[in-house]
C-alpha positions in Angstrom: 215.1 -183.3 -92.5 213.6 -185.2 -89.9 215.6 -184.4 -87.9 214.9 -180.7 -87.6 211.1 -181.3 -87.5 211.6 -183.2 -84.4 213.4 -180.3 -83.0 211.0 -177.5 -84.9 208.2 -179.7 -82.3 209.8 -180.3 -79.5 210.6 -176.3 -79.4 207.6 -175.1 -79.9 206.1 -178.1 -77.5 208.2 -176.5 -74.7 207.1 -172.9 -75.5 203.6 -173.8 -74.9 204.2 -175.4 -71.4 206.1 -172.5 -70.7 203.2 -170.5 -72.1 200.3 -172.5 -69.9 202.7 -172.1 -66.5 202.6 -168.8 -66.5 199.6 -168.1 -67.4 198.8 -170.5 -64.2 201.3 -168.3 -62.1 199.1 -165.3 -63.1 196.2 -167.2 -62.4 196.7 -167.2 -58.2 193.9 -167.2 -56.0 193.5 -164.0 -53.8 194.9 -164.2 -50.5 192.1 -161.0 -49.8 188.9 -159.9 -50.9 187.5 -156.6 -50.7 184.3 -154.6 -51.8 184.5 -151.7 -54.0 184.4 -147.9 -52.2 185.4 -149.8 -48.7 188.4 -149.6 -47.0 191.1 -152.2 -46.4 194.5 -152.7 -44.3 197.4 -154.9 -45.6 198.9 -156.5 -43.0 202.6 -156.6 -42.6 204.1 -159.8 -41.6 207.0 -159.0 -39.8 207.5 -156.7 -36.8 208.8 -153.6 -37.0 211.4 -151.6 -35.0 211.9 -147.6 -35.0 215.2 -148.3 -36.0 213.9 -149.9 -39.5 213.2 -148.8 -42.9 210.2 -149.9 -44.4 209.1 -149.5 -48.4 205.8 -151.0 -49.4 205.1 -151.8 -53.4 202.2 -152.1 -55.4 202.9 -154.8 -58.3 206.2 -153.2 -59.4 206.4 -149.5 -57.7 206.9 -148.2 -54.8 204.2 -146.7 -53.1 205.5 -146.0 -49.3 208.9 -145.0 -48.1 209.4 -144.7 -43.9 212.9 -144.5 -42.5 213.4 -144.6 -38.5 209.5 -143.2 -38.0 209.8 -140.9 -40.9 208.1 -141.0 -43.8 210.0 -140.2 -47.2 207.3 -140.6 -49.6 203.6 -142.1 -50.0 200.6 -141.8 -51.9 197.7 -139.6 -51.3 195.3 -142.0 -50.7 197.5 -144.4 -48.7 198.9 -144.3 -45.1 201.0 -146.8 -42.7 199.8 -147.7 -39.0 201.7 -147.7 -36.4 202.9 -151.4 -37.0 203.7 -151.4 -40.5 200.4 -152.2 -41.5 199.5 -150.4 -45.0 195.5 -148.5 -45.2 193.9 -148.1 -48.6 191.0 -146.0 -48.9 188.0 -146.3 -50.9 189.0 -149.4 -52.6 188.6 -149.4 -56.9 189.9 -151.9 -59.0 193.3 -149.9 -59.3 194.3 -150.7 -55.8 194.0 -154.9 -56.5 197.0 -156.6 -57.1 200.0 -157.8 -55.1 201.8 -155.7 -52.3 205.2 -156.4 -50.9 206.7 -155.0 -48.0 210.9 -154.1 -47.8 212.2 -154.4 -44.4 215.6 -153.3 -44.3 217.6 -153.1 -40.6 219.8 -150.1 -39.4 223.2 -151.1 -41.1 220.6 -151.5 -44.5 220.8 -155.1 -45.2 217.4 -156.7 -46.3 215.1 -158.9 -43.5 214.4 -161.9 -45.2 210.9 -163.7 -44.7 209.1 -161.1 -46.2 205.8 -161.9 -47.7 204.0 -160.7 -50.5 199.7 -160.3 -50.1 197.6 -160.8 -53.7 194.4 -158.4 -52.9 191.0 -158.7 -54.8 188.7 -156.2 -55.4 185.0 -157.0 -56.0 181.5 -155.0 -56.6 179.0 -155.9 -54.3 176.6 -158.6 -55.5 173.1 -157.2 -56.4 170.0 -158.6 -55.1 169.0 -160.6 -58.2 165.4 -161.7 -59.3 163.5 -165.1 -60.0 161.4 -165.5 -63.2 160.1 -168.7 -64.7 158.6 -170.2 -67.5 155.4 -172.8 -67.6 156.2 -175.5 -70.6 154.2 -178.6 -70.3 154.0 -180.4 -66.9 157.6 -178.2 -66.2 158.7 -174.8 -64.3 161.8 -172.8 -65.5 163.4 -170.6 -62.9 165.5 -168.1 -64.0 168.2 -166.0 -61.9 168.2 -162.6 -63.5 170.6 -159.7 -62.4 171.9 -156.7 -64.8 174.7 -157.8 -67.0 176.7 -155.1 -66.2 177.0 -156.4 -62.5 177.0 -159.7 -63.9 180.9 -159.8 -63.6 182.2 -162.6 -61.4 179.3 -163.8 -60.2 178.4 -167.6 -58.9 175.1 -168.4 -58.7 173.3 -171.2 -56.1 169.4 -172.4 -55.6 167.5 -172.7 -52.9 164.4 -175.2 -52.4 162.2 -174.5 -49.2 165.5 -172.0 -47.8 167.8 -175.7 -48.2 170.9 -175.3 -50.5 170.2 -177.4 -53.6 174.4 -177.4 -54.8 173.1 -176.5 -58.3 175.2 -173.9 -59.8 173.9 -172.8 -62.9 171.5 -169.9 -63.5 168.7 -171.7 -64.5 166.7 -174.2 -62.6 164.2 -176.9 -63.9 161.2 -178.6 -61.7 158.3 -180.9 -62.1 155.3 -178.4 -61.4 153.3 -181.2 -59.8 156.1 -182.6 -57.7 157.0 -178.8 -56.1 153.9 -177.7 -56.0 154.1 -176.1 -52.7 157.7 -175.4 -52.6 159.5 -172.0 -52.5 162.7 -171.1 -54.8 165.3 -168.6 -54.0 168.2 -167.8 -56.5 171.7 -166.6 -54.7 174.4 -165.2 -56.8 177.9 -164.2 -54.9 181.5 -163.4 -55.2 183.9 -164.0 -53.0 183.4 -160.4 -51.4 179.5 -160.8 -51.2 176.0 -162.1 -51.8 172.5 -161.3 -52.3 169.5 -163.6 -52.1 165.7 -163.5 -54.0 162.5 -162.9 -52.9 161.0 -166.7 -52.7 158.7 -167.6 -55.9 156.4 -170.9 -56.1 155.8 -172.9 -59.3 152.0 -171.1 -59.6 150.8 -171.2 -62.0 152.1 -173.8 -64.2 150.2 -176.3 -61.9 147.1 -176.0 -59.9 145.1 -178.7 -58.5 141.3 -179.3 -60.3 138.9 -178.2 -58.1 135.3 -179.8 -57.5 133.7 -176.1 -58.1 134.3 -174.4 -61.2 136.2 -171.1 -60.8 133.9 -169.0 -62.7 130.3 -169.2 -62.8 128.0 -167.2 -65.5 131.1 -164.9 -66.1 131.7 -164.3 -62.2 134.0 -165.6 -60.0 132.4 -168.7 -57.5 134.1 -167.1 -54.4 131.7 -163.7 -55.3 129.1 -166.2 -54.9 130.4 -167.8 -51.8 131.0 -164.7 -50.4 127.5 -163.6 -51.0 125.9 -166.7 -50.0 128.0 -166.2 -46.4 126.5 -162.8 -46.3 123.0 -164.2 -46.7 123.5 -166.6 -43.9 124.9 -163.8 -41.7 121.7 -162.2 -42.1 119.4 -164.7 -41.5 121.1 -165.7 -38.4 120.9 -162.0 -36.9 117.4 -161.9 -37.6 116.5 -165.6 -36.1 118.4 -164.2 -33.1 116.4 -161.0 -33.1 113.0 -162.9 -33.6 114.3 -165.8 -30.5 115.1 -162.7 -28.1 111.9 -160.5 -28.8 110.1 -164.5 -28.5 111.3 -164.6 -25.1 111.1 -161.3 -23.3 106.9 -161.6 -24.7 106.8 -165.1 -23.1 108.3 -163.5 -19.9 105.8 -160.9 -20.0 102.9 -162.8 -20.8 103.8 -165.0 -17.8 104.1 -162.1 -15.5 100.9 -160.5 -16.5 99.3 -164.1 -15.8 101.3 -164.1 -12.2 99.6 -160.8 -11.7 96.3 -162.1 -12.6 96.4 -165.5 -10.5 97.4 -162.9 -7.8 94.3 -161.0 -8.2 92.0 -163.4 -8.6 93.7 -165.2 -5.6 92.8 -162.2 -3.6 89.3 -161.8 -4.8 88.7 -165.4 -3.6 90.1 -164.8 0.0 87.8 -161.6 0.0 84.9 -163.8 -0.2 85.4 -166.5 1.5 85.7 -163.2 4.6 83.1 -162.2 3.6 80.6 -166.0 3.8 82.4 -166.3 6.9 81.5 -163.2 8.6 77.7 -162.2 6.8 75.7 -159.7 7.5 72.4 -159.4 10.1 69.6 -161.5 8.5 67.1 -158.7 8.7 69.4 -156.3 6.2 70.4 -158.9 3.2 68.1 -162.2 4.2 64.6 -163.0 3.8 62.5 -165.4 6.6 62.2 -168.8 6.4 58.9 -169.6 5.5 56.7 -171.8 7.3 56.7 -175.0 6.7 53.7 -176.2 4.2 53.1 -172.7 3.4 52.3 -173.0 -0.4 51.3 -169.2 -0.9 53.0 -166.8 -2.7 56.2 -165.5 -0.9 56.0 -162.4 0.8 58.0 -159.4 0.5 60.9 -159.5 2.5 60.1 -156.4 4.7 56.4 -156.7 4.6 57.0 -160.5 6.0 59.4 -159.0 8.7 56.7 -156.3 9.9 53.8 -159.7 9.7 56.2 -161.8 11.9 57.2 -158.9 14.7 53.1 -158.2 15.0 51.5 -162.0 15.0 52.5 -164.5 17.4 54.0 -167.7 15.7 51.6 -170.6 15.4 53.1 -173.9 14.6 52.0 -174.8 11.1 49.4 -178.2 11.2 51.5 -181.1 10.6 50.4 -182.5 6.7 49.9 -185.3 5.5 51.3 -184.6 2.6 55.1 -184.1 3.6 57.0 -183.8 6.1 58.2 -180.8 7.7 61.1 -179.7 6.1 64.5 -178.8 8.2 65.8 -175.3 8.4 68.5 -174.5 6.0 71.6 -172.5 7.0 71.8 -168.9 6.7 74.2 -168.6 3.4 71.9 -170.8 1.6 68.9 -169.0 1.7 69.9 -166.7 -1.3 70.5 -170.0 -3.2 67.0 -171.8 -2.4 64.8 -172.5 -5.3 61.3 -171.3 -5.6 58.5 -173.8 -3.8 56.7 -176.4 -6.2 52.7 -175.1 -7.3 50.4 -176.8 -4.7 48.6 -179.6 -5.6 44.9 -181.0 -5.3 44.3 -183.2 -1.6 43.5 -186.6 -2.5 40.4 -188.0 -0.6 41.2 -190.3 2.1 38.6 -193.3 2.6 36.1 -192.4 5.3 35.9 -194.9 8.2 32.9 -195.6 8.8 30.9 -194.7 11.9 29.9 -197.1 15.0 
């Protein structure tokens, strides 16, 4: 009885390896990768002759016949190049799988070396799109793209455009400690790949500023912006005020030049003029006598008195001396004669 169980195990041991390598078999990687709606040419290995006969097929059927350069049967979609080489069209996921070519020679024996291509077909990755998540002193990015296009795709991080080789489609970050650092998600396949627009952990961490960031309801920088507006002002119109200051200041000195000018030419006028005077018998008056203590004369009437007498030396006084001449520009500045004064009696000598 134990017998058979050993055997019942050992069977069914065997049927599961069997099971797991062909699963593995089926498992190949691609040896070529295409996008969806492109096209794509399977190489052929081996060279061809016009003599040959050449049958491509697609998993198990045939899909090209060509004998000697003429072709025998093909699909609609599909051609050969002139080398063997098959073209498919507007690649779907019906045209992956594995090709084979069949070479045979003229006398239609099989060429050997033949070798068969796996082919991949892939959608093209979409651009995907970063979102994240604020818990605590920690940011949550998240790599979003539409499930349907989800299929087969890998996805990669970026920190500051470096690759991070993190693999998963969410990423978590210390706010404080990436604080000015930029994300990017990638997801790929092995036919393409899209990258994110860069995100930043704002707002799960901002520094504290010194300045509040509302004031009364309204934003600070509303007030900073009006307080810059203020200054603005007040510097045009101290400008304004420091020009119209100096153009007066320039004129007030050129009306002074023009003054000093004037008056410098009023002066040199004259000083002609006391240089050169006139006749003494149009602007001057005669020197009076000396002694004479009388009232002064007219001007003219003592001009007429001195043409008709003769001039008669004045006695010699006792009381003062004769007083010199003054010049002829002072006489308009000579002051009136002092009021005559009683003789004083001199002692009498007496008589021999």
């Amino acid at each position: 009885m134990l017998m058979k169980m050993a055997a019942a195990s050992t069977t069914s041991l065997l049927l599961l390896c069997c099971f797991a390598i062909s699963r593995t078999d089926s498992q190949d990687p691609c040896d070529y990768n295409a996008l969806k709606g492109k096209d794509f040419i399977v190489p052929l290995s081996l060279k061809l002759e016009p003599s040959h006969r050449l049958k491509w097929k697609h998993n198990d059927n045939f899909i090209f016949d060509q004998r000697q350069g003429k072709v025998l049967f093909k699909r609609k979609e599909d051609d050969v190049s002139e080398n063997g080489s098959l073209k498919l069209t507007n690649l779907n996921d019906r045209h992956k799988g594995i090709y084979t070519p069949e070479l045979f020679n003229q006398d239609g024996n099989v060429i050997e070396n033949r070798k068969s291509i796996r082919l991949c077909i892939f959608g093209p990755a979409p651009k995907p799109k970063v979102t994240k998540v604020c818990s605590s002193a920690d940011v949550t990015f998240t790599c979003g793209v539409q499930a349907e296009l989800a299929k087969d795709l890998k996805f990669a991080w970026l920190q500051n455009d470096k690759d991070l080789k993190e693999y998963t489609k969410t990423l978590k970050r210390n706010a404080e400690q990436v604080e000015k650092d930029s994300f990017r998600c990638k997801v790929f396949n092995p036919a393409s790949s899209e990258t994110s627009d860069a995100v930043t952990q704002e707002p799960c961490y901002k520094r504290k500023s010194i300045f509040p960031e509302k004031l009364l309801g309204i934003s600070t920088w509303i007030y900073v912006g009006a307080g810059g507006g203020i200054v603005l002002v007040l510097v045009i119109v101290v400008i304004i005020c420091c020009v119209r200051a100096k153009r007066k200041k320039r004129m007030l000195l050129k009306e002074e030049g023009e003054l000093r000018l004037q008056w410098t030419n009023e002066q040199q006028h004259q000083q002609h003029q006391h240089n050169h005077p006139p006749e003494p018998h149009h602007h001057r008056s005669q020197q009076q006598p000396a002694g004479h203590t009388g009232p002064r004369q007219h001007r003219s009437k003592q001009h007429r008195e001195q043409h008709q007498l003769p001039r008669v030396p004045p006695e010699p006084s006792s009381r003062r001396p004769p007083q010199a001449p003054r010049a002829v520009d002072q006489i308009d500045d000579e002051q009136p004669p002092p009021l005559p004064q009683p003789r004083k009696k001199a002692a009498k000598t007496p008589r021999v």
